[in-house]
Structure formats: structure tokens, C-alpha cells
N, C-alpha and C positions, 0 to 999 in steps of 0.2 A: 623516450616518447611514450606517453599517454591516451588510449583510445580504450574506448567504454568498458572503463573500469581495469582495464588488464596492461600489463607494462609489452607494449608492442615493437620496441627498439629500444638496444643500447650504444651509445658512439658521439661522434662528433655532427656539427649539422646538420642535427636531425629536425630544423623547426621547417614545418611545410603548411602552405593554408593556411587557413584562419584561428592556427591553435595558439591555447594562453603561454607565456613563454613567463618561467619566473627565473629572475635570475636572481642565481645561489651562487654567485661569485664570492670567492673566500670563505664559504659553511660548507656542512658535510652533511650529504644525503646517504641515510639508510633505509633499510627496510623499517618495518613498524617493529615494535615491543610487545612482545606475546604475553603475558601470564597465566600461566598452566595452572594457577589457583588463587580467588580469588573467592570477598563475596561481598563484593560492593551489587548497588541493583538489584537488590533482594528484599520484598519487605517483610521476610521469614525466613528461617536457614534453619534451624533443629525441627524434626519430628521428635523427640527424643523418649517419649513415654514406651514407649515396648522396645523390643531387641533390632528388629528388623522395620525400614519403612521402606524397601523400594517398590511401593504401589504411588509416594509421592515423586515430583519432580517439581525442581525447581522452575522451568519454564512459565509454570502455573503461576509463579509473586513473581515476577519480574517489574520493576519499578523505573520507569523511564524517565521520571522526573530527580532521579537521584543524581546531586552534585557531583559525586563522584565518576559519576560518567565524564562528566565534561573534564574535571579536575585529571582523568588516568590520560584525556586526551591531551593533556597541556604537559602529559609527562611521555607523551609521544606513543603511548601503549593503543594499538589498533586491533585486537584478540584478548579474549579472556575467557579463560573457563569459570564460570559461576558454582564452588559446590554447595554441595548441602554438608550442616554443620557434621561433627563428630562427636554427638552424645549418644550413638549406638555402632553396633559391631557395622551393621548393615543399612546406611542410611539410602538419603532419595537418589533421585538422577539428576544429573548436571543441566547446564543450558552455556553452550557455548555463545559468546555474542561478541558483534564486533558493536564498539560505543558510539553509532551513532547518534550523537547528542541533535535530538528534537525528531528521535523516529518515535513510533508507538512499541509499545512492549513486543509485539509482531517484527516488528523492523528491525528489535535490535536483534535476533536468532540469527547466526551463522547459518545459511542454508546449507541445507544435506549434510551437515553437521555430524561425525562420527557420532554410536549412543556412549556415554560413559556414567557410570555411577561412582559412589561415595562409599568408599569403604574404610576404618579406624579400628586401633589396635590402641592397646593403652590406659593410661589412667583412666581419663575421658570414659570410655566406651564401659570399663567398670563400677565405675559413680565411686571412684574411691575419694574422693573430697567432697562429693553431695550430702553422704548421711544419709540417703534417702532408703536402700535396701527393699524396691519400689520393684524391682526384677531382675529377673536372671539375665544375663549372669553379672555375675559378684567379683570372679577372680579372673585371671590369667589364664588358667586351664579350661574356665568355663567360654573363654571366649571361642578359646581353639573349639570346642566340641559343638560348640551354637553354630561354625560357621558347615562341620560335618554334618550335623544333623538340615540345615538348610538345604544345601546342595544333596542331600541325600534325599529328599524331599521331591526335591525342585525333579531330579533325573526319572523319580516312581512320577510326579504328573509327567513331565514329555512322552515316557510310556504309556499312560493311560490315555493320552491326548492324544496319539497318532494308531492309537488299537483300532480306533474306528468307532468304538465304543464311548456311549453319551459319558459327558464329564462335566465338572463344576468348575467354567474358568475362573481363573485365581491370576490377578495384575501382577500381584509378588510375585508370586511362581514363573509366569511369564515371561518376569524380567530377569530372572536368578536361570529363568532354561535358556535365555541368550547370550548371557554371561559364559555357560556352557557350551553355548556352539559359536562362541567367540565372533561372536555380533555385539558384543556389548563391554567396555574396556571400563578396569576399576582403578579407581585412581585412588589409593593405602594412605590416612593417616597413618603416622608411626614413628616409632624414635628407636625402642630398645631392640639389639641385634638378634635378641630373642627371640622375639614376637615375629622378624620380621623373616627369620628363617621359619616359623611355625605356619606361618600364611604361604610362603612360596611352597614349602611340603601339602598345604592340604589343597591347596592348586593343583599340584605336579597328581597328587591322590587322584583329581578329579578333572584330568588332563587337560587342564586350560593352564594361562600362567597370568600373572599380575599384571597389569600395562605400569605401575608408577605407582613405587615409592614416594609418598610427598610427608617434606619438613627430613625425614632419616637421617636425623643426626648422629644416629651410630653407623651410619653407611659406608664409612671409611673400616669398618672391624668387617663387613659382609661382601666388598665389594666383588672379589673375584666368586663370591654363591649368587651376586645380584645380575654379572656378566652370564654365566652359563645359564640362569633363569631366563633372562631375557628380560629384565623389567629396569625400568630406568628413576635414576631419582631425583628430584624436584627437590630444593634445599633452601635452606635459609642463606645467605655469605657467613653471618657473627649474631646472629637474635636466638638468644638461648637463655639461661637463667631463672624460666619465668615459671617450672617445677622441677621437682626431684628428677623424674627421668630422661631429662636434656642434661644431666648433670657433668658427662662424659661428651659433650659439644665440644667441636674445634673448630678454628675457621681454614684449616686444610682440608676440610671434608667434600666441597667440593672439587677442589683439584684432585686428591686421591681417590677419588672416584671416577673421577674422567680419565688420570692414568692408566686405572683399570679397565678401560674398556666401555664404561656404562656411558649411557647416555645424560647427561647433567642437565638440569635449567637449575636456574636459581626465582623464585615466585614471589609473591607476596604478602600473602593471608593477611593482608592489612590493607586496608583505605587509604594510610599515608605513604608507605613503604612505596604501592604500586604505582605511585606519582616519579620515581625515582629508580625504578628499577636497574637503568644505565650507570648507577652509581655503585650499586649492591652488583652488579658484577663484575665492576673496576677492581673490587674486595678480592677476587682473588688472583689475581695480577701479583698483588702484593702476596697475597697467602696462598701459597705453590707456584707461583711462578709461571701461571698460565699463558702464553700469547694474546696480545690485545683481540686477535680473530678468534680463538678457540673464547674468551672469555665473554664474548660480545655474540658466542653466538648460543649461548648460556640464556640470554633473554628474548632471541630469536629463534634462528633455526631447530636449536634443541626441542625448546619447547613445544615446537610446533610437529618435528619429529613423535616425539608424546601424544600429544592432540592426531595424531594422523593427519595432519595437514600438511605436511609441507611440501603436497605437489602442490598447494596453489598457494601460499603462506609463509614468510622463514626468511627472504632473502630476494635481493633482487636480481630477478632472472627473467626473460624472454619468455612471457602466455603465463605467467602466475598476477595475483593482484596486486593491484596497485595501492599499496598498505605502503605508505612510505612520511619520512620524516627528515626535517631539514631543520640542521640545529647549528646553533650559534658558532661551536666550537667541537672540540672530538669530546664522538658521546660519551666514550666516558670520561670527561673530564667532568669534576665537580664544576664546573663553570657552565657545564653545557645548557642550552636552554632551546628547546622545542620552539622552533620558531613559525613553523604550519606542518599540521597535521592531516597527511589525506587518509582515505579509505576507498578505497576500488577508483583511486583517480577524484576524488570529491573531497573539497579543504572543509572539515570535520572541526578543525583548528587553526586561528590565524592570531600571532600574536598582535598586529597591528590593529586589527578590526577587533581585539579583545582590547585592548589599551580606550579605544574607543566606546566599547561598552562600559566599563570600567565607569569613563570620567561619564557619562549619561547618567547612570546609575545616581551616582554621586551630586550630577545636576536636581537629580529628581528627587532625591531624599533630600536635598537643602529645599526643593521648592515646599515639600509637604509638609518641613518644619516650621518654614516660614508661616502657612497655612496656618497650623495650628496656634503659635506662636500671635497670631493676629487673631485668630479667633476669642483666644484668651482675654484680648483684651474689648 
């Protein structure tokens, strides 16, 4: 049972009054589909000209008109974190949203929303395939020292900012001293086991720690450093290939990481991917041996875990939202199909009244053909 917007009963017999009753006899209702990274609804994702941009945020392009909103709803996905791209060490701030397809860029924000930034480790963040030689830093080493010298930075303004003493407020700064006092959760491009022990060390330096590993496909070589760190990693299931330093990719990487203790989602850094994400973590079912629950809760409760949500978000329970989804068949079967999509109790998604739209559509571009078609003559 359903009452404004929050899941108020679970059981048998519960229709009372004048409330909507759908019957889901023979489908299976879950919670919604989280993705812990994404960057559909955006109509910008790189600052990438200097080292550092967290004075931008994403909130600021959010695009309410993008198809993909609607397309993540048909794939039963109710949460999404929007980042900023990975062309620097230090990118912008996230915008968490849930896709209400026909809210305004306002509507679609997550309220009270944990804050999370974009942080990259890697080719990327070096411009080692750009050619460009356009700024520092260049290497591996120059990364690690850019992120020292920042937070070393960031800790001289919070002292000069609480001396009492006139100062020059600074956004960057701002945002890098609440990353500090751990108001502010980064969420790590990364692949190589390297890099990704060299960020959790200059963390632990500067006594904060990482909230998320994302993509870490060498996570399965780190995983008991990523357990006692406390950071959890966000993964592909099998999408690797696509450079040199994914080259050590396996599709046990996330079950050997959730054996270990961490906390797993599997994401989607793609448009199409995130239409299907019930499918990408059937994948490791097969690849480790995961339980249909531990694997299914890979695109839910984990990630929401991540997100700091999931007192109200993750899984269906008594006073959390009503993020929920009713599909054809079990979700993770390839068969499965989103058949309505809510959000806080409101269908976001229906496939019948989409079937509907569908043949309109279809009526209305035969009628303007015809139009034209006659006007010709």
C-alpha cells in the first residue's frame, strides 16, 4: 500500500477506500533501479580545460527534455547520479535526480540530496591520447601530487577562513574544505590498482576516505585495501576493451569484490546500457556465482548504499519511497520488460498508455505526410 509517495504497508488485504488497485497477478514487483553513474540529462559533462573544476556543477545543464529520461524510465531505473565527465584529476559536482519525465530541470533534483563530486584517475585525467600538453599534469605521479597540493591548499583557506580574519572566498576551495570535513562524498574514475591505492593513501594523508571507486576494473587485485579503506566500487559486469588500461578486466570482478566485503553496484556510464541495467547484473550470477538477491541488489540497494540513500531508496520497506517497478517476468531475466514505472507512488511509466502514444505518434506523422504529399501536388 501506497500513500503520498511513501510505501505505507506490506501484506495481504491491504486495499481500503478509494485507493487505485493494480493488479500485478503473475509479474514481479521490485524496488526501482538506481544508477550510481550516469550522464544522460546533461547538456555539458567535461570542464576539462585546467586541472581542477569543482567551482562547476552539474545541476546548472540539466536537460529535462532528454529522451533518455524517459528511455532509463522504460528500463525501470528511478535514481540516478549525473556526473561530471573525467577530463581532469578534480572535476565538478554531481546532481542526483530522480527521472521525472515532464518535471522541469528543478523537479528532476533529488531533494536534500547528499553533496558528491567527480573525481578521475588515469589515462583520461593525463590527456595521454589528446596530444594536447595543454597542462599540468602530464603523468601518473603528477596526478598524485596535484591532488596533495589541492587539499593542501584547500586546509591553509579553512584556517584562514575560521581565523576571523578578512579572506577571499574561493567556490573551489569551499568545496575541496567539505570534502575535508566529510560533507561532501567523491565518487573515483579509475581502473589501475595503482592509482587506486595512491588516492586511498592521500585520502587516509588527509584524513577523509574515498566514498566510490567507479568503472575499477582492477578491483578484484585491491579488494581487501578497498574493504579496510571503506570505499565501495561501482563496476562495469563484461564492458572493457575500449583502452590499454582496462586491459586486465574480468567479469568476476564484481563478485570478488563483494566476497571481499566491499560494497558493489554495477552502473552504467552509458545511455543505452542504463536502459537494461537488470540485465548487466544477471552477468554476474553467471560470473561468481552471486545469489539472484545479492546480485539484484547490485542495481538497487548497493547503490543506493553509495548514494547515502538508502534510508529512503534501495528496496522495498515500510516509510521509504515508493520507487517501485512491475515487470513482465523476473527482473533479471532477459525477457523482462518494465511494464509501469512509479516514483514516490506516481506511474512516471506505463507501458500500455506508451503503446498508445506510440500508435498517435505514428497517426500524426502519416497525417503530415499526407499534408505535404498533397500539397505537392
Amino acid at each position: 500500500m501506497v500513500k503520498n509517495g511513501k510505501i505505507e504497508k506490506i501484506g495481504k488485504n491491504l486495499a481500503s477506500g478509494n485507493l487505485l488497485t493494480i493488479d500485478a497477478t503473475g509479474k514481479h514487483l521490485t524496488t526501482g533501479i538506481i544508477d550510481e553513474h550516469s550522464h544522460i540529462a546533461a547538456t555539458s559533462i567535461n570542464e576539462g580545460g585546467q586541472n581542477s573544476s569543482a567551482e562547476v556543477t552539474i545541476e546548472d545543464v540539466l536537460d529535462p527534455e532528454d529522451i533518455n529520461i524517459y528511455r532509463n524510465l522504460a528500463g525501470g531505473v528511478t535514481a540516478i547520479q549525473i556526473l561530471h565527465g573525467s577530463a581532469n584529476p578534480i572535476g565538478g559536482r554531481s546532481a542526483i535526480i530522480k527521472p521525472r519525465w515532464g518535471a522541469d530541470a528543478k523537479g528532476l533534483l533529488y531533494k536534500d540530496a547528499p553533496k558528491f563530486i567527480k573525481f578521475a584517475l588515469g589515462e583520461n585525467v593525463k590527456q595521454s591520447n589528446w596530444q594536447s600538453y595543454s597542462r599540468f599534469p602530464q603523468t601518473r605521479m603528477g596526478v598524485e601530487q596535484l591532488y596533495v597540493n589541492y587539499f593542501t591548499r584547500a586546509k591553509e583557506y579553512e584556517v584562514k577562513k575560521l581565523s576571523g580574519k578578512p579572506y577571499r572566498y574561493d567556490l573551489e576551495m569551499e568545496v575541496l574544505v567539505e570534502i575535508l570535513n566529510k560533507e561532501r562524498f567523491i565518487s573515483c574514475h579509475s581502473y589501475v590498482q595503482s592509482e587506486i591505492n595512491m588516492l586511498m593513501k592521500v585520502a587516509e594523508r588527509f584524513n577523509f576516505r574515498i566514498n566510490t571507486f567507479t568503472h575499477i576494473l582492477e578491483g578484484y587485485k585491491v579488494a581487501d585495501k578497498m574493504r579496510e579503506h571503506g570505499v565501495g566500487g561501482s563496476t562495469f559486469s563484461d564492458w572493457w576493451a575500449y583502452k590499454y588500461e582496462v586491459k586486465d578486466a574480468i567479469p568476476y570482478n564484481a563478485s570478488i569484490m563483494a566476497a571481499a566485503g566491499v560494497t558493489v553496484a554495477i552502473n552504467s556510464d552509458d545511455a543505452e546500457m542504463s536502459r537494461r541495467l537488470n540485465q548487466e547484473a544477471a552477468k554476474s550470477i553467471k560470473y561468481g556465482g552471486m545469489s539472484e538477491e545479492e546480485a539484484w541488489k547490485m542495481v538497487t540497494l548497493n547503490p543506493a548504499k553509495l548514494l547515502h540513500l538508502d534510508d529512503k531508496v534501495g528496496s522495498i520497506k515500510v516509510g521509504k519511497d515508493a520507487d517501485l517497478v512491475l515487470w513482465s517476468d523476473h527482473p533479471l531475466s532477459v525477457y523482462a520488460i518494465a511494464e509501469k514505472t512509479l516514483i514516490e507512488g506516481a506511474v512516471y511509466f506505463d507501458i500500455e498508455k506508451d503503446k498508445l502514444q506510440r500508435a498517435a505518434i505514428k497517426e500524426e506523422k502519416n497525417k503530415l505526410i499526407k499534408l505535404m504529399r498533397d500539397d505537392k501536388r
